[in-house]
C-alpha positions as CSV (number, residue, x, y, z in Angstrom):
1,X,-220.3,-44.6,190.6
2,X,-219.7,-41.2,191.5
3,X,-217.1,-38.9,193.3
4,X,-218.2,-36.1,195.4
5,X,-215.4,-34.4,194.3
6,X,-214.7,-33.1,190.4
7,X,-210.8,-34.1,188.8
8,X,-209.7,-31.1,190.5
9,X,-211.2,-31.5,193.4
10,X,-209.7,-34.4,194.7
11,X,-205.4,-33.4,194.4
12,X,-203.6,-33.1,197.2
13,X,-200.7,-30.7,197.4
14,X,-199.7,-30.7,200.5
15,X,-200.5,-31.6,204.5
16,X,-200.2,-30.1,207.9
17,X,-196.4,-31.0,209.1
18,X,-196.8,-31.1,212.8
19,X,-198.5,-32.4,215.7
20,X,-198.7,-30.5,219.1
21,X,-201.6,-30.9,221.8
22,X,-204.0,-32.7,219.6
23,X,-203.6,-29.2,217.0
24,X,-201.8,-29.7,213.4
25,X,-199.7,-26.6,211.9
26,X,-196.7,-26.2,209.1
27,X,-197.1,-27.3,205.9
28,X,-195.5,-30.6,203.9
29,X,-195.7,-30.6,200.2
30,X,-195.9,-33.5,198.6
31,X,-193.6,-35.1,196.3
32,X,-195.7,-36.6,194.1
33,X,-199.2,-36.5,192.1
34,X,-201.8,-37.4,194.8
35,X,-205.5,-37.4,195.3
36,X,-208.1,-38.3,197.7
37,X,-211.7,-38.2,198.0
38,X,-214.8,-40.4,198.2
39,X,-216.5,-43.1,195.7
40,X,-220.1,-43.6,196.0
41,X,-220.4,-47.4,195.7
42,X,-224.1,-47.7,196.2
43,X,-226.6,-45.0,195.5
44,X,-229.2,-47.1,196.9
45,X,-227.4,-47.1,200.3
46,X,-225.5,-44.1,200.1
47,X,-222.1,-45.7,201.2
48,X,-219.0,-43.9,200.3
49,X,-215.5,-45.4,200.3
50,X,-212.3,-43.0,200.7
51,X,-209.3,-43.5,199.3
52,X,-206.0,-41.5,199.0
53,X,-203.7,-42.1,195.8
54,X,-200.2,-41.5,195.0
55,X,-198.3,-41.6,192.0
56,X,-195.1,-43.5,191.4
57,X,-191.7,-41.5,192.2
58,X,-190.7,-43.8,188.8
59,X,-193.3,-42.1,186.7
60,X,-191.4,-40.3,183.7
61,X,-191.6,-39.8,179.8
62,X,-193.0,-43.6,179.9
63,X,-196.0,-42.2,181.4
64,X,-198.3,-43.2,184.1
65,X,-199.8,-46.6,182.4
66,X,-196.0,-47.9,182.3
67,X,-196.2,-48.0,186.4
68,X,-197.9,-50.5,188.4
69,X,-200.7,-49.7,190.7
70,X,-200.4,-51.3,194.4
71,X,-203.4,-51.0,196.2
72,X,-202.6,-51.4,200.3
73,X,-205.8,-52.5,202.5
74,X,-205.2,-52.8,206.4
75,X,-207.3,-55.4,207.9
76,X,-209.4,-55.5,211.4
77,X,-212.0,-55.7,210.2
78,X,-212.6,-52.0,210.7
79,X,-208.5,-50.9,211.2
80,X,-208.2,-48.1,208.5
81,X,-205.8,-48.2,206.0
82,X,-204.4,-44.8,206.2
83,X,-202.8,-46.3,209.4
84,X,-201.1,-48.2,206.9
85,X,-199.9,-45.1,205.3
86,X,-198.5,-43.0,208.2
87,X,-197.1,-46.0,210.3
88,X,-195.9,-48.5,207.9
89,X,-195.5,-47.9,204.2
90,X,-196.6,-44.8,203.2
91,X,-194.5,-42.0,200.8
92,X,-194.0,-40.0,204.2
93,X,-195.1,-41.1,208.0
94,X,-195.9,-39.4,211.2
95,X,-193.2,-40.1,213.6
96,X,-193.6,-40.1,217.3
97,X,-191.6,-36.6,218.8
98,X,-192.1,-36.8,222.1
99,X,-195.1,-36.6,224.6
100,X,-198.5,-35.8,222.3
101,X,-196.2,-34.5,219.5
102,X,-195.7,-35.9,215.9
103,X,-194.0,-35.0,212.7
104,X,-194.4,-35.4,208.8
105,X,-191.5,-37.2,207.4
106,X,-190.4,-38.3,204.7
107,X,-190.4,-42.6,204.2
108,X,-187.7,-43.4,201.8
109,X,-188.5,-47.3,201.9
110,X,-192.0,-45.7,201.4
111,X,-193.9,-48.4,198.6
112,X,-194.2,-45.9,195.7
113,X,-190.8,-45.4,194.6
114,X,-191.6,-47.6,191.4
115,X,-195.6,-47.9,191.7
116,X,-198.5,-46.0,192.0
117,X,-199.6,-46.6,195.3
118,X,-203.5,-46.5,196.9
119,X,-205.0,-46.5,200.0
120,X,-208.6,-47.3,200.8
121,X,-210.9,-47.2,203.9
122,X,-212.7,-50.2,203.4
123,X,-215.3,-51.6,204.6
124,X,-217.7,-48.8,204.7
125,X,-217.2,-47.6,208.7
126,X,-213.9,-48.3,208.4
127,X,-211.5,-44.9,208.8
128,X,-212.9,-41.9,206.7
129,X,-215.2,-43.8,204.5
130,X,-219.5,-43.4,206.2
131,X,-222.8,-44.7,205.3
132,X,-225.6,-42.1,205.3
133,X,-228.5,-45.3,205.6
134,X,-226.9,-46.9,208.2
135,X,-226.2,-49.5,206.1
136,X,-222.9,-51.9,206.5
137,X,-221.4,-54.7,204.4
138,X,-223.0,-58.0,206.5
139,X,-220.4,-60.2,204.1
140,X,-217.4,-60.6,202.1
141,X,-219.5,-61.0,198.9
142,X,-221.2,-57.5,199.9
143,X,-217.9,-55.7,200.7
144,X,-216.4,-56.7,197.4
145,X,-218.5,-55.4,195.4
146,X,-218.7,-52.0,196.9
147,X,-215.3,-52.2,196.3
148,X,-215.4,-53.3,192.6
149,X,-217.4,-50.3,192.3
150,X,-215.2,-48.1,194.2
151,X,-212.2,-48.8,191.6
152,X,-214.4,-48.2,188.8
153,X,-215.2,-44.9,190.2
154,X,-211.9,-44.3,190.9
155,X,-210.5,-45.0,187.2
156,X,-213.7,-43.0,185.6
157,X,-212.2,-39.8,187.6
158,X,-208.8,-41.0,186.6
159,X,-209.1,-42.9,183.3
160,X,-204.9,-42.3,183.1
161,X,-204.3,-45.3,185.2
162,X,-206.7,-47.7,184.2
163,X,-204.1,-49.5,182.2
164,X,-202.1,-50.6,184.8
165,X,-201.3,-53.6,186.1
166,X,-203.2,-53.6,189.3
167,X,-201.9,-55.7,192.2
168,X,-204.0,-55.4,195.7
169,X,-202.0,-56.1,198.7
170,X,-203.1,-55.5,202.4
171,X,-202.0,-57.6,206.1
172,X,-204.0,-59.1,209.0
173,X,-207.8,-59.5,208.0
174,X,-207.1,-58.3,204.7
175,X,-206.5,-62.7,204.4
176,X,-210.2,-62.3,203.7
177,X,-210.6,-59.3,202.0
178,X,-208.4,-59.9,199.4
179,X,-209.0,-63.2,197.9
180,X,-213.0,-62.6,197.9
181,X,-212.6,-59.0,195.8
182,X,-210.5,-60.8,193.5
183,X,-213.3,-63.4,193.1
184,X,-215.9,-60.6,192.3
185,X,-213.0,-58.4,190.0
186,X,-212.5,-62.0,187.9
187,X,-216.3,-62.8,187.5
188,X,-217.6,-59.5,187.3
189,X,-215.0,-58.7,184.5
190,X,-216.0,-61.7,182.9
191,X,-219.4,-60.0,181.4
192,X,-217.5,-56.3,181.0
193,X,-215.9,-55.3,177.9
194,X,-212.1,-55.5,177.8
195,X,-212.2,-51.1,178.1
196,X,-214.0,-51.8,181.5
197,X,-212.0,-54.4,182.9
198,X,-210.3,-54.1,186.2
199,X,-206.4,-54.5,185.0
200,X,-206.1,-57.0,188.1
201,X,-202.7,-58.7,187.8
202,X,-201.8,-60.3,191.8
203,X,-202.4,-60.8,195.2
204,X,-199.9,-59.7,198.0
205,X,-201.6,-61.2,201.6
206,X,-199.2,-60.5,204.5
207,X,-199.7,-62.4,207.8
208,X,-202.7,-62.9,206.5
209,X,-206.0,-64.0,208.6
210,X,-207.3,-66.8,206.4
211,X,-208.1,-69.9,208.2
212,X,-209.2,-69.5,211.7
213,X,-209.5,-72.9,212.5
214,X,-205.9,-73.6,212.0
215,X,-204.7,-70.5,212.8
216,X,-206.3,-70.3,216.4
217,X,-205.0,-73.4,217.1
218,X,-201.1,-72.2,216.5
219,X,-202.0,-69.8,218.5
220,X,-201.7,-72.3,221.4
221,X,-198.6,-73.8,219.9
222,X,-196.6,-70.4,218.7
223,X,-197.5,-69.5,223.1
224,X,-196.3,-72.9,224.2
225,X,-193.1,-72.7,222.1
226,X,-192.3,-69.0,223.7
227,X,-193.1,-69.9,227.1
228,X,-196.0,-67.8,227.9
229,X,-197.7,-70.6,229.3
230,X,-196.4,-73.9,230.3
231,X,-197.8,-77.3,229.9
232,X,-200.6,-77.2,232.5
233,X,-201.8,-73.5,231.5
234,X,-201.2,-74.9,227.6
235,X,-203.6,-77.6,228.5
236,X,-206.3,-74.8,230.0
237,X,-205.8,-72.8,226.4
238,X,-206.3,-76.5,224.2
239,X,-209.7,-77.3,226.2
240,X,-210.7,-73.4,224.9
241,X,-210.0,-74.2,222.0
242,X,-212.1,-77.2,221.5
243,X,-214.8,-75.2,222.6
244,X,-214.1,-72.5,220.3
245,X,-214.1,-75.5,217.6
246,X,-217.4,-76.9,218.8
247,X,-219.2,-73.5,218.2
248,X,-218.1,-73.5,214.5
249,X,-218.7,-77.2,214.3
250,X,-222.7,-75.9,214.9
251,X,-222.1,-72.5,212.9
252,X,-222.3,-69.7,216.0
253,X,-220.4,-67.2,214.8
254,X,-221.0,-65.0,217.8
255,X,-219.6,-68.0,220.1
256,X,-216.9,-69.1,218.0
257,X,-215.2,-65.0,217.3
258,X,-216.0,-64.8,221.5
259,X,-214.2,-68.4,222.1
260,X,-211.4,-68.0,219.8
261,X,-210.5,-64.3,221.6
262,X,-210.6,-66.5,224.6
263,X,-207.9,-68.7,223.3
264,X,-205.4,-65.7,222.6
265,X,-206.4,-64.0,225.6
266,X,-205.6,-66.2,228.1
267,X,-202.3,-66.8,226.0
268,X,-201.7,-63.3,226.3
269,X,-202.3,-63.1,229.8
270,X,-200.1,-65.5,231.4
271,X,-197.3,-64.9,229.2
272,X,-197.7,-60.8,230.9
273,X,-199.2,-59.4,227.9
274,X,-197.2,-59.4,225.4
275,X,-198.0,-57.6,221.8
276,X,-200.1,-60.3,219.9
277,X,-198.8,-59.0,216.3
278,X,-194.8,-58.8,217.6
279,X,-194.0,-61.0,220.8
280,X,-191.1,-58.9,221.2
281,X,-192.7,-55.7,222.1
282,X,-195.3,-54.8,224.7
283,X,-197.8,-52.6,222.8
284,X,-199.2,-52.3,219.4
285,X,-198.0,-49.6,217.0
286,X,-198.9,-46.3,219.0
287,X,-201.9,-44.8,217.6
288,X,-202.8,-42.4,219.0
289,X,-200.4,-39.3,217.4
290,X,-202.4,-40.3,214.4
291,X,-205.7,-40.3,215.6
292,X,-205.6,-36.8,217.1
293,X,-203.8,-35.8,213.9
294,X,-206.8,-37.0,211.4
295,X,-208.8,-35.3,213.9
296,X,-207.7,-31.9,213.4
297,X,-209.9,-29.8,211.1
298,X,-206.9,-28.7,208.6
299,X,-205.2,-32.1,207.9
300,X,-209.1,-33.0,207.0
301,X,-210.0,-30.2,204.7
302,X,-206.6,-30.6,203.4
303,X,-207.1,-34.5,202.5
304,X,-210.6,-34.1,201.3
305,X,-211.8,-36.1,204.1
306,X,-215.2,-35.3,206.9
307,X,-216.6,-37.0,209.9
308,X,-214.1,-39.2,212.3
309,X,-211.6,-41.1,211.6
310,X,-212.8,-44.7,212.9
311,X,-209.9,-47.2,213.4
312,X,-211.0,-50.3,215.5
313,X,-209.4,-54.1,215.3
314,X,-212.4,-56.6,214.8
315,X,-214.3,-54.1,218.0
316,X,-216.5,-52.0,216.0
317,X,-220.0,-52.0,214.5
318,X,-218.2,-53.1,211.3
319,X,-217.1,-56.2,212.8
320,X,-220.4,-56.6,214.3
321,X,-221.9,-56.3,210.6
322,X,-219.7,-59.2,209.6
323,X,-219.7,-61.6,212.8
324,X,-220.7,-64.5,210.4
325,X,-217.6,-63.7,208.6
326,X,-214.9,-63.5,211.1
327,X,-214.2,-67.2,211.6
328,X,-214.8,-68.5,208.3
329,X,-212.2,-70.3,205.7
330,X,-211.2,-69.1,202.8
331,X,-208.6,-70.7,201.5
332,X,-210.1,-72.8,198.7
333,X,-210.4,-69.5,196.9
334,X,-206.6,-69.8,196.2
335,X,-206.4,-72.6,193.7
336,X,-209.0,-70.9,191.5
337,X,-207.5,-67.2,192.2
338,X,-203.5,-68.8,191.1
339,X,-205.2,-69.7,187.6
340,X,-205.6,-66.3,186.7
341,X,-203.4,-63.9,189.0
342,X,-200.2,-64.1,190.8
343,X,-200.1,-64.6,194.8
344,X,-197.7,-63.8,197.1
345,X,-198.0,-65.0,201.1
346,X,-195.2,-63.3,203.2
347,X,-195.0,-63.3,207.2
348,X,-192.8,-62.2,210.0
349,X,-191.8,-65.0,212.4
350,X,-193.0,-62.6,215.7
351,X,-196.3,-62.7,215.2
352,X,-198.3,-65.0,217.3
353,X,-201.9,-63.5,215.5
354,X,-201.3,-65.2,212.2
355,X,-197.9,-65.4,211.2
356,X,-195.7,-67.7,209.6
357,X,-196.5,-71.2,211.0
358,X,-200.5,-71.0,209.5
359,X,-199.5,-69.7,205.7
360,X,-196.6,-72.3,205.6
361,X,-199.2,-74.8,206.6
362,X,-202.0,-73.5,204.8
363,X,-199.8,-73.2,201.6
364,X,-198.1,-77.3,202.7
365,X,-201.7,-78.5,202.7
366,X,-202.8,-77.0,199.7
367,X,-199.3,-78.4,197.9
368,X,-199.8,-76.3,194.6
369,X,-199.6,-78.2,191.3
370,X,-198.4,-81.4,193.4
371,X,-195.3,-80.0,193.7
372,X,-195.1,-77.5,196.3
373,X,-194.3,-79.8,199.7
374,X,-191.2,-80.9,197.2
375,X,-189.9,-77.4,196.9
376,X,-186.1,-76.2,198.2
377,X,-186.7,-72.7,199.7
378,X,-183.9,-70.1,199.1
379,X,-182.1,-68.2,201.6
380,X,-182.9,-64.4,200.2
381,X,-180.0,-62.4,200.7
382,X,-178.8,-58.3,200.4
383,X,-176.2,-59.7,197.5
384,X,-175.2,-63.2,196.1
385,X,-172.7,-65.3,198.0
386,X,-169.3,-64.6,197.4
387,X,-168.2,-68.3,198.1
388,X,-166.0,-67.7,200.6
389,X,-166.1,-66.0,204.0
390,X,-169.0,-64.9,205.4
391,X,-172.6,-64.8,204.0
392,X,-174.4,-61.4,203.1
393,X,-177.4,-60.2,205.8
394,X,-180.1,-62.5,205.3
395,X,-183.6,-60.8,204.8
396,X,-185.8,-63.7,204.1
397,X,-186.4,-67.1,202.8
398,X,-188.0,-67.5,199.0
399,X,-189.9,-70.2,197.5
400,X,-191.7,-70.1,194.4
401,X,-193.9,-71.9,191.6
402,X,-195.1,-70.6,188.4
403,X,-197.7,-67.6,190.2
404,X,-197.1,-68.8,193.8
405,X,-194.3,-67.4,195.5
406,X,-194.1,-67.3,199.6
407,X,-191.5,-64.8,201.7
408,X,-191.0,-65.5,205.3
409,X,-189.3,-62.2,207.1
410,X,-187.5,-63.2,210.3
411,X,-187.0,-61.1,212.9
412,X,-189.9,-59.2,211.5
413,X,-193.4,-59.1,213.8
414,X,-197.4,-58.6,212.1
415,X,-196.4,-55.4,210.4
416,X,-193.7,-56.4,208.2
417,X,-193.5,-53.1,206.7
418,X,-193.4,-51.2,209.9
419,X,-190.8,-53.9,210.9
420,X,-188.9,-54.4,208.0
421,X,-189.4,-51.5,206.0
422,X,-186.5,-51.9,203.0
423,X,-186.7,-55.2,203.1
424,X,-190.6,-55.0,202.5
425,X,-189.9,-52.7,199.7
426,X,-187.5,-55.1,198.4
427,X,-189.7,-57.6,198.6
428,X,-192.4,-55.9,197.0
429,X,-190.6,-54.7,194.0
430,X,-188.9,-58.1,193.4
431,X,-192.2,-59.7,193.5
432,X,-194.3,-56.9,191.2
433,X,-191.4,-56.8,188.7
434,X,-190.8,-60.2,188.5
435,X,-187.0,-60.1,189.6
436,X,-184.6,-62.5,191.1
437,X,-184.8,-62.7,194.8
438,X,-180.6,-63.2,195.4
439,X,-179.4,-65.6,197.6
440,X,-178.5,-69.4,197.6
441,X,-179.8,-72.5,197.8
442,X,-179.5,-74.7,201.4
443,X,-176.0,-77.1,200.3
444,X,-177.9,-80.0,201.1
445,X,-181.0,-82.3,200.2
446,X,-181.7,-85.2,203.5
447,X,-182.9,-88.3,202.4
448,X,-183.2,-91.7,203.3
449,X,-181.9,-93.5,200.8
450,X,-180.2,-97.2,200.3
451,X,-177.4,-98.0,197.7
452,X,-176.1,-100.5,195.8
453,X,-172.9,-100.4,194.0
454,X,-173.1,-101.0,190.6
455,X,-169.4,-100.8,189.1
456,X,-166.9,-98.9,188.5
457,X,-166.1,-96.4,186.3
458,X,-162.4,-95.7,185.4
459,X,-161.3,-92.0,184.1
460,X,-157.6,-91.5,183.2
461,X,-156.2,-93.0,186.9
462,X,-159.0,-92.4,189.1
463,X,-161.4,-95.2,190.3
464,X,-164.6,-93.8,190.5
465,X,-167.4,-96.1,192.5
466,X,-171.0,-96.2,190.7
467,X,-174.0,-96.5,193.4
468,X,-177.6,-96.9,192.3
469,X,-180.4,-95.4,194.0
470,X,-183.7,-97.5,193.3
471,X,-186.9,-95.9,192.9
472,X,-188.0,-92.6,191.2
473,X,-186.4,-89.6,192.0
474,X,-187.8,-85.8,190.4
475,X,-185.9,-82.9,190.2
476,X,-187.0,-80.0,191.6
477,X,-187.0,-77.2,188.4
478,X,-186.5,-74.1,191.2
479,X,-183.5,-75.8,192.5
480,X,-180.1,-76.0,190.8
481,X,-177.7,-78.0,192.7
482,X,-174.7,-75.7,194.8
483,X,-171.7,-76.3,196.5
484,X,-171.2,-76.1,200.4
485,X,-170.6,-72.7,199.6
486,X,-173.7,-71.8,198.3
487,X,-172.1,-71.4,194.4
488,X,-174.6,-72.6,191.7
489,X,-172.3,-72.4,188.9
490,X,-171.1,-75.6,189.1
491,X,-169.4,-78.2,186.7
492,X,-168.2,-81.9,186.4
493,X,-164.7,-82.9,187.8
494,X,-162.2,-82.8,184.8
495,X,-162.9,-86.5,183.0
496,X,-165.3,-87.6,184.6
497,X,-167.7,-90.4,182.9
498,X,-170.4,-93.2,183.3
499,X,-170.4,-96.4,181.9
500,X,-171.7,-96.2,178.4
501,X,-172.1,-92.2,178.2
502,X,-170.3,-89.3,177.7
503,X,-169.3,-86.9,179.4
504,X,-172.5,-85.9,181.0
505,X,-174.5,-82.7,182.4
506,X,-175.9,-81.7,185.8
507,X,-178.6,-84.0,186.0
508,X,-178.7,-85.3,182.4
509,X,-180.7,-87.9,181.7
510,X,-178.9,-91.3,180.6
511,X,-180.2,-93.1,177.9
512,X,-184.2,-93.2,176.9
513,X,-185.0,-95.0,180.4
514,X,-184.8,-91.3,182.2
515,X,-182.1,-91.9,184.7
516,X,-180.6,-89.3,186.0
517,X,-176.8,-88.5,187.0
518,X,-175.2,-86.0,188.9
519,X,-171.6,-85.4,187.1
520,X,-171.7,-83.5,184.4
521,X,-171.4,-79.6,182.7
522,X,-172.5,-76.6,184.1
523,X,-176.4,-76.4,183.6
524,X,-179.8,-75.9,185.6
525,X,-182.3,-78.5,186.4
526,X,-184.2,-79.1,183.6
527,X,-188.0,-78.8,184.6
528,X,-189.8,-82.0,185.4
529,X,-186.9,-84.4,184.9
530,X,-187.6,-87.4,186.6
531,X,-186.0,-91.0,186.9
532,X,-183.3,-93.2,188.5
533,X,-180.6,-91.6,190.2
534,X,-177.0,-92.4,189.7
535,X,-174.2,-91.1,191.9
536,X,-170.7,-91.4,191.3
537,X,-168.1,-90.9,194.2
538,X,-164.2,-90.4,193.9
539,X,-162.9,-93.4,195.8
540,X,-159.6,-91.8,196.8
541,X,-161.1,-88.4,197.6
542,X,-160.2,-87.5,201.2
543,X,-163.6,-86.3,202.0
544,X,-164.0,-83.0,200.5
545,X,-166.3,-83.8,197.5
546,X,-166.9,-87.4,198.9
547,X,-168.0,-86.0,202.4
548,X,-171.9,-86.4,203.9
549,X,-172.5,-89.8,201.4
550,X,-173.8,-92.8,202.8
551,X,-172.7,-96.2,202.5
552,X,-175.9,-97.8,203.2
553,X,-179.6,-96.3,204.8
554,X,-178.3,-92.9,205.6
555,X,-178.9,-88.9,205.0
556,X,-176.9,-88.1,201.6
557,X,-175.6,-84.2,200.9
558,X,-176.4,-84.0,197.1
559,X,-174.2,-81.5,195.2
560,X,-170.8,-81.8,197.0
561,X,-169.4,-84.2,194.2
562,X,-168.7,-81.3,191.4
563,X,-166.5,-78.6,191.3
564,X,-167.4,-75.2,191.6
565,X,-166.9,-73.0,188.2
């Protein structure tokens, strides 16, 4: 694959500042190493793909291999991802000024301040990127690997970053772009020799568009729940839905994409037309700044770019291209994808397109390693809990499992990025890097549960009852047990003991037989202990560490019993 462009060629140095009446002017340098251009990735077709890279603020005497490389694909299909750039995540973005006028400025929650971060216009049709056939990707299969052969293009101009960990992330529609080019990258590297490979290392999918079927109908629920229709106009929107159901059920795809707009319509409609990607809001990101700035003759010549910019939202002859697409599944790519890369699902709780309720299900359903419905999600905090008086700002809620890690945003619509913009780059980082997402751990565990009293245990002059939980009971390896407080460094009350054991540890296991207790040293669960579970409660405590047991079938707070460190 080829670019139109030589090495040279393709750097950017700086772009038109301003907007005024549709005409661009001032300058903006750049802050970084950037280039842009087009891939030819099919010679046959002619179809070039254009993409716009910038290199990580971070980059230093470590070089430019130390960095990651996020790639950033806006969905659609046909929504160009350099909307992604000047209205959500990019190093700068064009702000609104006032009526038709728009400024360059700088994003300091902008993705590349540790990566190397890429834009591309994808599928061809899509934003700056143009066929000169007339021919368009007709399927996911198709679309990937024009862009397979886009990145290698891209890393023959640019062999320098080639070595680094690639992770492609993208929103919206980008649910099904992303898991199918990971497909083609993991069986086309297969056959390549290890200097070929694409470096691909994770998958980032926000509020992503995966599973239609589901998704459309939560669509009726996530309405229903906000009161933009009530139960009578809820039924209207459930018997559309079942149509829309009955046209996949006999594969038309034209039907089924037509039916399943009908659904949300309708949803829309009586609820006064609210934004579909952020229920709070009336409109969609405004647009239109940017399209009359990528219109303008300078910004283009400056950006290596030709023709019109094309930005459309599943309206557009690329969507027309991939109709049999649109309303298709692909979810069961996941457990085949997690064996070899890293995935990340993060949503905001606003958006009614396909937001949180469809990945938390879609990820329930799928229940990762047999283990995932069991998991305690963490409240992901700005700094850890101090133990006393108030919590830090919450930005989110964690949970994770060897490569599988989910984020839900709240008060955060479609966009996250555009909503959320340091938290997004927190998120991003802590994810890429592999760090701790702070925070704590809900105090309690609910359960039915049913004890008996098995004895008593005496230390120094305190009567400590014994209760026995039958049955099997697993620990959960993510989840240390906390205090009320939220404190995870815990320990055992001074003396404590068991009948026939010493002083035990947080969850130790007593004996051969695998029972577990809860008294004990400081320590972490253990991963994939498992057994009977023993709890022992102070009989003359006044409530304090005793408080939220049950004497019988009842909800139990696990975790209260032992001291904080």
């Amino acid at each position: 694959m080829k670019n139109e462009k030589n090495n040279v060629g393709d750097q950017v140095l700086a772009i038109p500042r301003y907007l005024k009446d549709k005409t661009s002017s001032g300058i903006y340098n750049l802050q970084v190493t950037s280039y842009a251009g087009y891939i030819n990735v099919d010679q046959i077709k002619k179809n070039y793909l254009y993409y716009w890279f910038f290199e990580s603020r971070a980059t230093g005497q470590s070089g430019v291999s130390a960095s990651p490389l996020v790639i950033w694909l806006n969905g659609g299909p046909g929504a160009s991802s350099l909307a992604g750039l000047f209205l959500e995540n990019g190093p700068f973005l064009l702000k609104d000024t006032g009526e038709n006028q728009a400024e360059i400025t700088e994003n300091e929650s902008g993705w590349n301040q540790k990566v190397h971060l890429m834009y591309w216009d994808q599928p061809v049709g899509t934003g700056f990127s143009y066929t000169d056939s007339g021919s368009y990707a007709k399927s996911e299969q198709e679309l990937s690997e024009q862009f397979f052969n886009a990145l290698q293009g891209f890393f023959e101009l640019h062999e320098e970053y080639r070595a680094c960990d690639l992770y492609i992330t993208g929103e919206s529609y980008g649910g099904k772009y992303i898991p199918n080019m990971a497909k083609v990258i993991k069986d086309k590297n297969e056959s390549l020799p290890e200097a070929q490979r694409i470096n691909l290392k994770g998958l980032a999918i926000g509020d992503g568009w995966m599973y239609p079927r589901l998704q459309t109908q939560l669509q009726v629920n996530y309405g229903y729940e906000m009161g933009f229709v009530d139960t009578l106009q809820k039924s209207t929107a459930e018997t559309l839905y079942r149509e829309f159901c009955d046209a996949l059920d006999r594969k038309d795809m034209t039907a089924a994409f037509n039916l399943g707009n009908n659904v949300s319509n309708m949803i829309l409609s009586c609820g006064g037309n609210p934004d579909i990607y952020d229920v709070r809001r009336w409109s969609d990101l405004p647009i239109n700044n940017l399209k009359d700035y990528l219109s303008c003759d300078n910004v283009k010549d400056a950006i290596h770019a030709k023709g019109d910019w094309q930005f459309a939202d599943a309206s557009s002859i690329v969507a027309d291209n991939l109709m049999n697409d649109l309303e298709k599944d692909v979810t069961g790519l996941f457990p085949e994808l997690i064996e070899k890369y890293r995935l990340l699902f993060y949503t905001g709780n606003f958006d009614m397109s396909c937001g949180y309720c469809g990945t938390e299900q879609i990820l329930q359903s799928w229940n990762y390693e047999n283990k995932w419905m069991g998991l305690i999600r963490k409240v992901w905090t700005n700094g850890q809990p101090a133990g006393t008086g108030d919590l830090p700002q919450t930005l989110g809620y964690v949970k994770g499992l060897d490569n599988l890690s989910q984020v839900v945003i709240p008060n955060s619509g479609h966009q996250v990025p555009a909503s959320k913009p340091i938290t997004s780059l927190l998120m991003l980082n802590n994810w890429v890097f592999n760090q701790e997402f702070t925070g704590y751990l809900s105090a309690t565990v609910q359960a039915k549960i049913k004890w008996v009293d098995t004895g008593i245990a005496i230390s120094g002059d305190v009567k400590t009852t014994v209760r026995y939980l039958s049955g099997t009971w697993t620990a959960n390896p993510e989840t240390p047990f906390v205090g009320a407080d939220g404190n995870s460094k815990l320990k055992a009350k001074t003396g404590y003991t068991l009948p026939g054991t010493n002083e035990g540890v947080l969850c130790g296991k007593v004996g051969e037989s695998g029972d577990v207790f809860l008294i004990g040293k400081e320590r972490d669960i253990p991963s994939g202990l498992s057994g009977n579970l023993f709890l022992c409660i102070n009989d003359d405590l006044d409530g304090i560490y005793g408080a939220g047991f049950a004497d019988n079938e009842g909800s139990v707070t696990v975790g209260v019993i032992i001291d904080a460190a």
